[in-house]
ZAVODREN-570170 format. One line per field, with one value per residue (C-alpha): residue number from 1; residue in one letter; x, y, z. Coordinates in steps of 0.25 Angstrom, whole numbers, always signed. Example, Ala and Ser with C-alpha at 12.3 -4.5 7.8 and 13.67 -1.06 7.14 Angstrom:
# ZAVODREN-570170
num <- c(1, 2) .
residu <- c(A, S) .
east <- c(+49, +55) .
north <- c(-18, -4) .
up <- c(+31, +29) .
//
This chain:
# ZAVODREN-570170
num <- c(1, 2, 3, 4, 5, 6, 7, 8, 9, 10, 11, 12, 13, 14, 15, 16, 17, 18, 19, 20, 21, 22, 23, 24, 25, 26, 27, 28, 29, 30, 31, 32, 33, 34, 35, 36, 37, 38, 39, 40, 41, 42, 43, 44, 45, 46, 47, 48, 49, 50, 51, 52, 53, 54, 55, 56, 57, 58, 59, 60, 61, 62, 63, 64, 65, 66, 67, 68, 69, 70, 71, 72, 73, 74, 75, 76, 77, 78, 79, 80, 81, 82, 83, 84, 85, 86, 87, 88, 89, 90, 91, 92, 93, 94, 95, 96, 97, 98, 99, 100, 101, 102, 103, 104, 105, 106, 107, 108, 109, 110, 111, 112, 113, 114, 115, 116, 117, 118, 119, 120, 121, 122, 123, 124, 125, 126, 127, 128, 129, 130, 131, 132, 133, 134, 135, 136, 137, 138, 139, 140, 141, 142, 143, 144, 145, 146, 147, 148, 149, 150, 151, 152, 153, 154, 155, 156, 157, 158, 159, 160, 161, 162, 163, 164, 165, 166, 167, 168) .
residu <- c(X, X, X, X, X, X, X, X, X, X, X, X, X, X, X, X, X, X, X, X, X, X, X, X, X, X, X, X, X, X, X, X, X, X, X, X, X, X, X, X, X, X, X, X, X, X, X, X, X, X, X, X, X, X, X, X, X, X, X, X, X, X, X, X, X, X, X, X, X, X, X, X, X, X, X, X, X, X, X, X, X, X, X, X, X, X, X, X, X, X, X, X, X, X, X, X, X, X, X, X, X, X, X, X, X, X, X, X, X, X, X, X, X, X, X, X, X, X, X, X, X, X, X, X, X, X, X, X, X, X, X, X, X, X, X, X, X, X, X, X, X, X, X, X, X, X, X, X, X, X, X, X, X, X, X, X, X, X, X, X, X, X, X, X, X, X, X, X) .
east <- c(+0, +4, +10, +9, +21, +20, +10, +13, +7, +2, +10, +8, +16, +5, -5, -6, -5, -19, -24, -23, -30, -39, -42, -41, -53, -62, -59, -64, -75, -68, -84, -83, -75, -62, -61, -51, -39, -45, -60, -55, -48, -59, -69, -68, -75, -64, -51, -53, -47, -33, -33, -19, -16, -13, -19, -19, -24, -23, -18, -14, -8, -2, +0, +11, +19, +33, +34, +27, +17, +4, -9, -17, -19, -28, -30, -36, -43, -51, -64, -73, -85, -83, -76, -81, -77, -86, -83, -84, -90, -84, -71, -65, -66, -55, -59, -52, -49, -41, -39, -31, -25, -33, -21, -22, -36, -39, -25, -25, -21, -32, -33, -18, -20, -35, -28, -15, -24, -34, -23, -14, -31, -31, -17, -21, -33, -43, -56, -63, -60, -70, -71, -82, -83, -94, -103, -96, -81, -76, -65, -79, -77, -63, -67, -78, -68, -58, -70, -74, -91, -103, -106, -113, -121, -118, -124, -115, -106, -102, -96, -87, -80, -71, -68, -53, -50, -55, -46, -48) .
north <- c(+0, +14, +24, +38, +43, +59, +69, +80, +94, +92, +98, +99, +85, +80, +81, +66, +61, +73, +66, +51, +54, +61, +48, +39, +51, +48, +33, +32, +22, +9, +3, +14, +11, +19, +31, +31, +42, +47, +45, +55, +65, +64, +70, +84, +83, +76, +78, +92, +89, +88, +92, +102, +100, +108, +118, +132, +130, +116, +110, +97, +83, +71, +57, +50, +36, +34, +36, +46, +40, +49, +40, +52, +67, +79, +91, +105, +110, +122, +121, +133, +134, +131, +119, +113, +100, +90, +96, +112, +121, +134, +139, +143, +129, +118, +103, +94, +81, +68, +56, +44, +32, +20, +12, +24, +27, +26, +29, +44, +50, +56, +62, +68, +74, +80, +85, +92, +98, +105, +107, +116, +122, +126, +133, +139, +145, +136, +139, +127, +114, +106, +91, +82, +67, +56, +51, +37, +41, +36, +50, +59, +55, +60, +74, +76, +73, +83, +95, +93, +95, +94, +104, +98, +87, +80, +67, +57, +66, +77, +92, +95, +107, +110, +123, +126, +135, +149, +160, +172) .
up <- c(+0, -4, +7, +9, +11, +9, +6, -2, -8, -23, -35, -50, -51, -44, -55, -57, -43, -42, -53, -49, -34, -42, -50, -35, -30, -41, -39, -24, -26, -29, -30, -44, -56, -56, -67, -76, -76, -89, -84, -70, -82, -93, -81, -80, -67, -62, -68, -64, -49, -54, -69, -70, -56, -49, -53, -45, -30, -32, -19, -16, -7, -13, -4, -10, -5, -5, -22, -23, -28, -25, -17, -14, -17, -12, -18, -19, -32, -34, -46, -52, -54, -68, -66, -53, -46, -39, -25, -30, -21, -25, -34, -22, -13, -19, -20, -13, -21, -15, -20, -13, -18, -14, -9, +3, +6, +20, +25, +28, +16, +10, +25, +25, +9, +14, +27, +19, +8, +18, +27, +14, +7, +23, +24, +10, +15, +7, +14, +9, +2, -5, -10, -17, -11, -14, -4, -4, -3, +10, +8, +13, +27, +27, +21, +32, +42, +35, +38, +22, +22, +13, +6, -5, -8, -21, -21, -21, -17, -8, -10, +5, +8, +18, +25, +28, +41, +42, +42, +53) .
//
């Protein structure tokens, strides 16, 4: 089994490591059949989480083992309103996106990426972060217990938001 051995800020050489926890995100539900890379890049509605990354304001956490090979990532991405995500609630709130290697869900690590990306949107005075999850995915109780809460109703899905500290 994979290691995480470091977690490190996310950088333009990180495009493809963005991209592949974008793919393991999409692919959650084992029960489901997997998207293909070029079904997750043919969809607008979702290759736009890490299309050019990074793109201005981006931010973002990479888990890597002892190759540097990357089992999970977290980021930051703001969407107008001409182009909006599934977790949009306005232009000014960045989506939190993460996806994790299967080989280490359930061991801490999509709790260590959350924690360094709220930590750094917290110290860059990001007053509010925003993310989409389905009803089923096991990830939802971890965003409740990050301070994520509903602020939208979308079915079979949910849009959260959760507010960063308040400046005097």
């Amino acid at each position: 089994m994979a290691t995480v051995l470091r977690y490190r800020e996310a950088g333009a050489v990180d495009a493809d490591i963005v991209f592949d926890m974008l793919m393991h995100a999409a692919n959650w539900d084992p029960s489901r059949e997997a998207l293909t890379r070029e079904q997750v890049a043919g969809d607008p509605k979702l290759s736009h989480y890490a299309a050019g990354w990074p793109r201005p304001g981006d931010l973002g956490f990479v888990a890597e083992d002892e190759n540097g090979v990357g089992l999970g990532a977290v980021w930051l991405r703001y969407f107008g309103d001409d182009d909006p995500s599934y977790g949009f609630v306005d232009a000014h709130t960045p989506e939190l996106s993460i996806g994790v290697d299967a080989a280490v869900r359930g061991l801490g690590v999509g709790t260590e990426l959350c924690r360094r990306l709220l930590n750094a949107a917290d110290a860059r005075g990001i007053p509010q972060v925003s993310l989409s999850v389905e009803r089923a995915n096991p990830a939802a109780a971890l965003y409740h217990r990050l301070g994520f809460r509903t602020v939208r109703d979308d079915g079979d899905a949910v849009t959260m938001a959760r507010q960063g500290p308040r400046t005097p």
